[in-house]
N, C-alpha and C positions, 0 to 999 in steps of 0.2 A: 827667330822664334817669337810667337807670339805673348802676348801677358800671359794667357790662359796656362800655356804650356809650362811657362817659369813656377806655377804657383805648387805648392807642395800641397801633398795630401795625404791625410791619418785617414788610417782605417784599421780596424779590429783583425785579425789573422782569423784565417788565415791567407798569406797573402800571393799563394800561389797556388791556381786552381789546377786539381787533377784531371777537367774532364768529363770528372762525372756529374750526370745529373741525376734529381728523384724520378724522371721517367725511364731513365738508359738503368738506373740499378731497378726497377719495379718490371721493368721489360725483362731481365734476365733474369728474376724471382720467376716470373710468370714463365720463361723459357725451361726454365730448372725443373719446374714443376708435370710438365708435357709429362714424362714417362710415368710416374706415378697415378697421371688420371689415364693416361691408356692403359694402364694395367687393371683401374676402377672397373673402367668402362669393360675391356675385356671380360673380367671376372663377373662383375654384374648386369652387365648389359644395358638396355637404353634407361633401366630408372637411376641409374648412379650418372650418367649421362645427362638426363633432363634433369638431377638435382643439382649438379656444377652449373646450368645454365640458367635456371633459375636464381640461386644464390649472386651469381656474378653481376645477374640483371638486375634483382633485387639490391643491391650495395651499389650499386650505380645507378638505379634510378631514385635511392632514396638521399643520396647525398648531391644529389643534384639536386632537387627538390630541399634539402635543406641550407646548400649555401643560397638557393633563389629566395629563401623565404629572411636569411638572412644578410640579405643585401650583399651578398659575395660574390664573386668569380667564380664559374664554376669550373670544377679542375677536376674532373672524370679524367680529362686526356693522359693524365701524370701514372694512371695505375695503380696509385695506392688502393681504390676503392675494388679494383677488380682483384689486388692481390685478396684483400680482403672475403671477398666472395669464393676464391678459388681454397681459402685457406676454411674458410668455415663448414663451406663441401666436404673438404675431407673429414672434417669432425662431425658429420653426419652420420647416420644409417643411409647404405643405398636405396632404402625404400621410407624413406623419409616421405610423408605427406606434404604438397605441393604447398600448405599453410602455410607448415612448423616453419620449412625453407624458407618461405617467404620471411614470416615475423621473427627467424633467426638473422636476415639481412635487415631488418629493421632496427633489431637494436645490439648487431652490431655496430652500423655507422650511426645510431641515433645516440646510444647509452656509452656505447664504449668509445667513440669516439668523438660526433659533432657538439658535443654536451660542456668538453674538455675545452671545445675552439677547435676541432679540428685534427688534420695533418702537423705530429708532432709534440703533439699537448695532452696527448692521452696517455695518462700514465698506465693504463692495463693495454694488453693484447686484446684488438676489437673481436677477434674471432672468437679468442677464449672465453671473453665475456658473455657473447651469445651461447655458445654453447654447453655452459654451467648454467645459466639462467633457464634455456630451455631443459634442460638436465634435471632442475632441481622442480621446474614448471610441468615437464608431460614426460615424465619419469618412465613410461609406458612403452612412448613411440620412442625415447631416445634412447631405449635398450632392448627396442627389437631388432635381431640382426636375421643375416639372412647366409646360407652356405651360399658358397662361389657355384655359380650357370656358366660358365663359359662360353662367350657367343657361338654359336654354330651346333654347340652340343645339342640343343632340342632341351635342354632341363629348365625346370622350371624352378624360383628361387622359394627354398624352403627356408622355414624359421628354425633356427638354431642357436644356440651361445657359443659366444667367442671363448678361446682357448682357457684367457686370463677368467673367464666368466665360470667357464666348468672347472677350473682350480678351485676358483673361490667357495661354489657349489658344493665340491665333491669332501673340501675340509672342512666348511662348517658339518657336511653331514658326517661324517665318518673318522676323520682328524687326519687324513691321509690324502695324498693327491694320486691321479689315477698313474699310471707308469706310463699308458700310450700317448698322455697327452704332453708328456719329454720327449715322446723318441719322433714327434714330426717338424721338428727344429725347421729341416732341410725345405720342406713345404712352407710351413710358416713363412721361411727368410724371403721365400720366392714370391709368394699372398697367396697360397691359396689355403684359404683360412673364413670362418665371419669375423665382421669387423666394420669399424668405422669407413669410408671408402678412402682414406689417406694412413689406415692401420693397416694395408693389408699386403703390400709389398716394402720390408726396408731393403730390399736391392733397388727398385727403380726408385726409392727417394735419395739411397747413398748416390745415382749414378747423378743424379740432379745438385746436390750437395757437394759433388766433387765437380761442377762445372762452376757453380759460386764460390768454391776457393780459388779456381783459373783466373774465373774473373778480378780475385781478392774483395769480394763482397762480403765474404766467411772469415771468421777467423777462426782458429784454434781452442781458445779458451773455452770460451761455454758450451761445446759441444764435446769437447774431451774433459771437461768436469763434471758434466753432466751425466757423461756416457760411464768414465771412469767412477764415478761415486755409485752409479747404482749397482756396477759389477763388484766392486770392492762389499759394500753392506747389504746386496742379496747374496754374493758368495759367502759372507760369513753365516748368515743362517742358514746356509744351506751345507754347510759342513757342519755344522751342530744338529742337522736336521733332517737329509735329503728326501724321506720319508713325508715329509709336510711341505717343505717351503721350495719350490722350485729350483730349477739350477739358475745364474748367472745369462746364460745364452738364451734359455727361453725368456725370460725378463727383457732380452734387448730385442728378440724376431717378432715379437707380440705385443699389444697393445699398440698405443700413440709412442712409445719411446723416441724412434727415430726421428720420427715427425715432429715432435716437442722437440727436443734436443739441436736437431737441426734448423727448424723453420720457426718453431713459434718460439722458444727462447732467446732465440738471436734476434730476436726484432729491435732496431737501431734505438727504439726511440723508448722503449721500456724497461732495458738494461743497461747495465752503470758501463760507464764509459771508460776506467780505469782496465788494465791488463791483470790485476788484480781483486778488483772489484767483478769483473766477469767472471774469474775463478771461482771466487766464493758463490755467486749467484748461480753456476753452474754447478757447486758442489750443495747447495741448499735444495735446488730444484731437484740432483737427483736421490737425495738422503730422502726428502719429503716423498717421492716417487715412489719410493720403495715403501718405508713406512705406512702411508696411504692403502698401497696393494695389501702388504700381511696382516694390517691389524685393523683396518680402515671399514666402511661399509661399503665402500662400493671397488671391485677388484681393479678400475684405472685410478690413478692418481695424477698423471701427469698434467693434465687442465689445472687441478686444483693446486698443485705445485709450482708449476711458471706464476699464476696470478699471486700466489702467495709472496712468490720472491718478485716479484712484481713489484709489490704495495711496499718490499723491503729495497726495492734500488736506492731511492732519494737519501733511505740514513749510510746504503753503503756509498754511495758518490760521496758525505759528509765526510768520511770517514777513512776511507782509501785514496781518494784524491790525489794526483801526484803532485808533488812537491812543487812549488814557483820555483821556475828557472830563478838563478842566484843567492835563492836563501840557502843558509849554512847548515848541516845536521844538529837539529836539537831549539833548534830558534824559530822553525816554521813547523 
């Protein structure tokens, strides 16, 4: 044996690798994700098509262009930037103007993320970032939606409001919500509905979310607190109210729920890292969720919910922490 080999050596845990890398887990996000934009594309055709590729391109050529300007390696290959683009797609209009997409990939990777330092550092969701900015910036185009064309059909995409949209509509005018817009649950859960083009099917995003639990990419917590809190506190109003406040299921086939719940609330690097600190941030984003929808001004919540409990991980990691191996109950 030589010296080299005799010498011992520290290092930090953890101190046996699984395997995994940030490109093999961003490969299998972006693999997860396939069925959900076929159903985009299906339902809306080549403009929900040209805005995923726009968006993808825009997040990857502008962080590339921002680690060259700041003296970095640039690391496009790893995925992060293309989950990025694929995730802010969906929180688009499929008829999003080729701008907005653009200057939504700008400051996703500029604001929400290279601003932080990067991959890792950014304490908000870069997607959600972009798209509450643009949200609150061109109010206009980010809430023109469009009814599902289905390719092959010959239709042409007309402008319409989303489910959660004509709820919201129909109780400020009248204090009531309409009755047809419960009994198409079974459509909904399928997409075909207006919507964001990542709102519009939670079957192909559940079938993609259950390929990231195979993986063990997923875990349980903030998806089942998330999910679980909002059926729990829109069922209670809506047994005090079924007349006004929706049921439970339409709350979960509609809007970003699934989407938030599964994709953009479990992002590694924005939520607490405790098995109970996940709990809470998944029962915050979806109380907020909810709350947003009934009394809120704008009938989604979910964006403004993850980023909320977002800005709140760093006091719950404080706080939830688990315990140092060897300290005693009551002394740590």
């Amino acid at each position: 044996m030589n010296e080299v080999s005799q010498q011992l050596y520290l290092s930090s845990s953890p101190h046996i690798h699984s395997g995994e890398t940030t490109a093999k887990v961003m490969r299998a996000v972006l693999y997860s994700l396939v069925p959900a934009c076929a159903v985009a594309v299906y339902f809306f055709g080549l403009s929900a098509l040209l805005v995923l590729l726009l968006a993808i391109l825009g997040c990857l050529g502008t962080e590339a262009v921002c680690q060259r300007l700041m003296g970095q390696p640039v690391t496009i290959a790893d995925g992060s930037a293309a989950i990025t683009g694929v995730l802010l797609a969906l929180n688009l209009p499929p008829t999003s103007p080729w701008w907005l997409t653009l200057l939504g990939a700008v400051i996703a990777i500029v604001i929400g993320k290279q601003v932080y330092g990067g991959l890792g550092s950014n304490p908000f969701n870069p997607a959600l970032v972009a798209r509450v900015v643009l949200l609150i910036s061109f109010p206009v185009q980010m809430t023109t939606w469009s009814a599902p064309a289905p390719l092959g059909s010959g239709l042409d995409l007309v402008t319409t409001a989303t489910p959660l949209g004509a709820w919201k509509n129909a109780v400020m005018l009248t204090g009531q919500a309409p009755v047809e817009l419960q009994g198409g649950t079974a459509q909904y859960f399928l997409g075909n509905m207006a919507g964001c083009i990542g709102e519009v099917s939670a079957l192909a995003l559940l079938i993609g979310a259950a390929y990231l639990f195979y993986r063990r990419i997923l875990t349980w917590h903030i998806p089942a607190a998330f999910v679980g809190s909002v059926v729990v506190l829109s069922g209670l109003f809506w047994l005090i109210n079924p007349a006004k406040y929706p049921s439970p299921i339409f709350h979960l086939v509609t809007g970003g729920l699934v989407l938030g719940a599964f994709y953009m609330a479990t992002d590694m690097v924005t939520t607490p890292v405790s098995p109970r600190g996940m709990l809470l941030f998944g029962v915050g984003c979806g109380l907020l969720t909810v709350l947003i929808r009934l009394f809120g001004g704008y009938p989604e919540g979910v964006s403004f919910a993850i980023l909320l409990m977002n800005a709140a991980t760093p006091l719950i990691d404080r706080y939830l922490r688990p315990r140092t191996f060897g300290v005693q109950a009551g002394k740590g």
